[in-house]
C-alpha positions in Angstrom: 6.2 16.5 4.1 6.7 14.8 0.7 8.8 12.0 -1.1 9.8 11.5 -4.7 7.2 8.9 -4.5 3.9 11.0 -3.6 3.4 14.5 -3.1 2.5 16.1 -0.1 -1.4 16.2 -0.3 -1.0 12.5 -1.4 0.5 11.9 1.5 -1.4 13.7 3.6 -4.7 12.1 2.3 -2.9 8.6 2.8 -2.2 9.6 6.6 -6.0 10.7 7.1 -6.8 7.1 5.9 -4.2 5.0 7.5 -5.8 7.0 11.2 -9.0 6.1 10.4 -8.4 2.7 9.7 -7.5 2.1 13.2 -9.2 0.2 15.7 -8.9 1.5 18.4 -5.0 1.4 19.1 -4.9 -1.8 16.3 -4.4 -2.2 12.6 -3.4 -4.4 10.4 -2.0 -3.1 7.2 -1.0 -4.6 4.0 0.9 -2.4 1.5 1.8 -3.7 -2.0 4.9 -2.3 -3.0 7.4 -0.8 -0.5 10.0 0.2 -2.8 12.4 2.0 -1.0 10.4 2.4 2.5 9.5 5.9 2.3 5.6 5.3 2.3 6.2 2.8 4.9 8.3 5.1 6.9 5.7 7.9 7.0 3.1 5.8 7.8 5.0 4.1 10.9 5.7 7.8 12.0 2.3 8.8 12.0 0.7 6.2 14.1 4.0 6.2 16.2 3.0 9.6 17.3 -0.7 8.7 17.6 0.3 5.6 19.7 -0.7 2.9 18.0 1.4 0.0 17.2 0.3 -1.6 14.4 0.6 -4.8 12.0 2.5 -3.5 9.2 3.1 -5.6 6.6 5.0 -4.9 3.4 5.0 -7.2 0.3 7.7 -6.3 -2.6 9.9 -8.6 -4.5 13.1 -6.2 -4.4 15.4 -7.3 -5.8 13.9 -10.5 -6.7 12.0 -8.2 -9.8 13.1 -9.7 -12.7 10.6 -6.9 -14.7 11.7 -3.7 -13.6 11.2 -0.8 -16.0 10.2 3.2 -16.0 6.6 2.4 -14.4 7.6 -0.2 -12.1 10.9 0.3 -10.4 12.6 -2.5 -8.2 12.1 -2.0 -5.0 15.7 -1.8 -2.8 15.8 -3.9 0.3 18.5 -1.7 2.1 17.0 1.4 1.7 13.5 -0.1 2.6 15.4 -1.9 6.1 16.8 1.9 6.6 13.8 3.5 6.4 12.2 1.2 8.3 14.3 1.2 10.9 14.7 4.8 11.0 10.7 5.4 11.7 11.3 3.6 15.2 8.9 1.1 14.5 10.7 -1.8 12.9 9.4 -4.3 15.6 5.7 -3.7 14.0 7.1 -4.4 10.3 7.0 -7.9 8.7 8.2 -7.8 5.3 7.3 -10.4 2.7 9.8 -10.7 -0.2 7.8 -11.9 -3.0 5.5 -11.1 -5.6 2.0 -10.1 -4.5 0.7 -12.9 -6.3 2.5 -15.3 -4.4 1.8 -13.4 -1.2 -1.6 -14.2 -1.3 -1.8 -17.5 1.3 0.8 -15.2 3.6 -1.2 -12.5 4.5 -4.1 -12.3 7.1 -7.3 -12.8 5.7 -8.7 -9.4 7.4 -7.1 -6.2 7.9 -8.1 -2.8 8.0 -5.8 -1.0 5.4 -4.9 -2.2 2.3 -2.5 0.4 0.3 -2.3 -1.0 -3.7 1.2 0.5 -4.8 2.6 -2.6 -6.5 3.2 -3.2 -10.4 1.6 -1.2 -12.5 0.1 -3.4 -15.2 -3.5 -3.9 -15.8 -2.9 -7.6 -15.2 -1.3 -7.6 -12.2 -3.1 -3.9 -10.2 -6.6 -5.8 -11.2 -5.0 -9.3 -9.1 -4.4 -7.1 -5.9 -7.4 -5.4 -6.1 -9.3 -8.4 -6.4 -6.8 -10.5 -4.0 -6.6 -8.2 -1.1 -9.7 -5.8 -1.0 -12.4 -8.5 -0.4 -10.0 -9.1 3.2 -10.7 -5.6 4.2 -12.9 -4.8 7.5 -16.2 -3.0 7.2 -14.7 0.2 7.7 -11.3 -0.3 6.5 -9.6 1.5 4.4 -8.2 1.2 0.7 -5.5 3.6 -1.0 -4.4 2.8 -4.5 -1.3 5.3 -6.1 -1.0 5.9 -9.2 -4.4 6.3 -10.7 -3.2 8.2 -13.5 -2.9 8.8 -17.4 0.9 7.3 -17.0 -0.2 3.8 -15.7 -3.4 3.2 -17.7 -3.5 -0.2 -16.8 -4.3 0.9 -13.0 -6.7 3.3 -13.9 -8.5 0.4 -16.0 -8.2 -2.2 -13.2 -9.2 0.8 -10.4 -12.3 1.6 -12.8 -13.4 -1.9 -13.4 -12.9 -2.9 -10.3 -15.0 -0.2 -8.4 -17.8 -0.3 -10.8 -18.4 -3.6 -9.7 -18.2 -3.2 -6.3 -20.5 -0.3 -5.2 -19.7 -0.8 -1.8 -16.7 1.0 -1.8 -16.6 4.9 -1.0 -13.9 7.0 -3.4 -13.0 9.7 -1.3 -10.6 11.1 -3.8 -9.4 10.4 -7.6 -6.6 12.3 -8.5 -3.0 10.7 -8.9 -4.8 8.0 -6.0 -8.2 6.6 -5.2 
């Protein structure tokens, strides 16, 4: 299984983590930056078959992105509501339609799996990570995409930001941490 967006071992490493992340038959998941839904959609799909019904929720600004470019697409709200809907699990989906910044006091202030997918800036990757990983569970879960050579300013953000907080296991470092 693959997407334009991640590749099959990408995605295969991102449904290893969203499963263990689970408590028990519960999670609460934040994703920053849904796009188009396809990330979203596999992820419902996965713990639809492992029968878990989680709190999914997605923050993107769609088409509210006045600063789309080549690294940082605009997100469709159609496709991502198709997607969505086609995984089955729509009822477990609440989707915020803002910027991650201004997500901040919308969200819970736990959860067990934060995915990092958002804009690609230095500025604005570095604000999520320091924004949503604190909320994370002992145990939780954190995948950021795009930790490459292309998006510089993630790969500076992801760097800084887990060199100063030790606590965090990397699992992986390849085109995701």
């Amino acid at each position: 299984h693959s997407s334009p967006m991640m590749d099959a071992f990408e995605l295969t490493r991102l449904g290893e983590l969203v499963l263990s992340s689970c408590r028990g038959n519960n999670l609460i998941a934040l994703e920053i930056g849904a796009f188009i839904g396809q990330t979203t959609g596999f992820c419902l799909e996965i713990l639809k078959h492992s029968g878990i019904q989680p709190h999914w929720i997605c923050v993107d600004p769609f088409e509210f992105l006045e600063t789309a470019d080549g690294l940082n697409p605009q997100g469709v709200s159609g496709q991502f509501i198709e997607n969505v809907k086609r995984s089955g699990m729509a009822q477990f989906v609440s989707t915020i339609m803002t910027t991650s910044e201004r997500a901040v006091t919308l969200t819970p202030p736990v959860l067990d799996l934060v995915i990092v997918d958002g804009f690609h800036s230095y500025e604005i990757c570095r604000s999520d990570l320091y924004n949503y990983a604190p909320r994370l569970r002992t145990g939780g879960g954190l995948f950021i995409d795009d930790y490459a050579p292309a998006y510089p300013g993630v790969v500076q953000a992801v760097d800084e930001f887990l060199d100063a907080h030790p606590n965090f296991a990397v699992i992986e470092k390849r085109w995701f941490v």
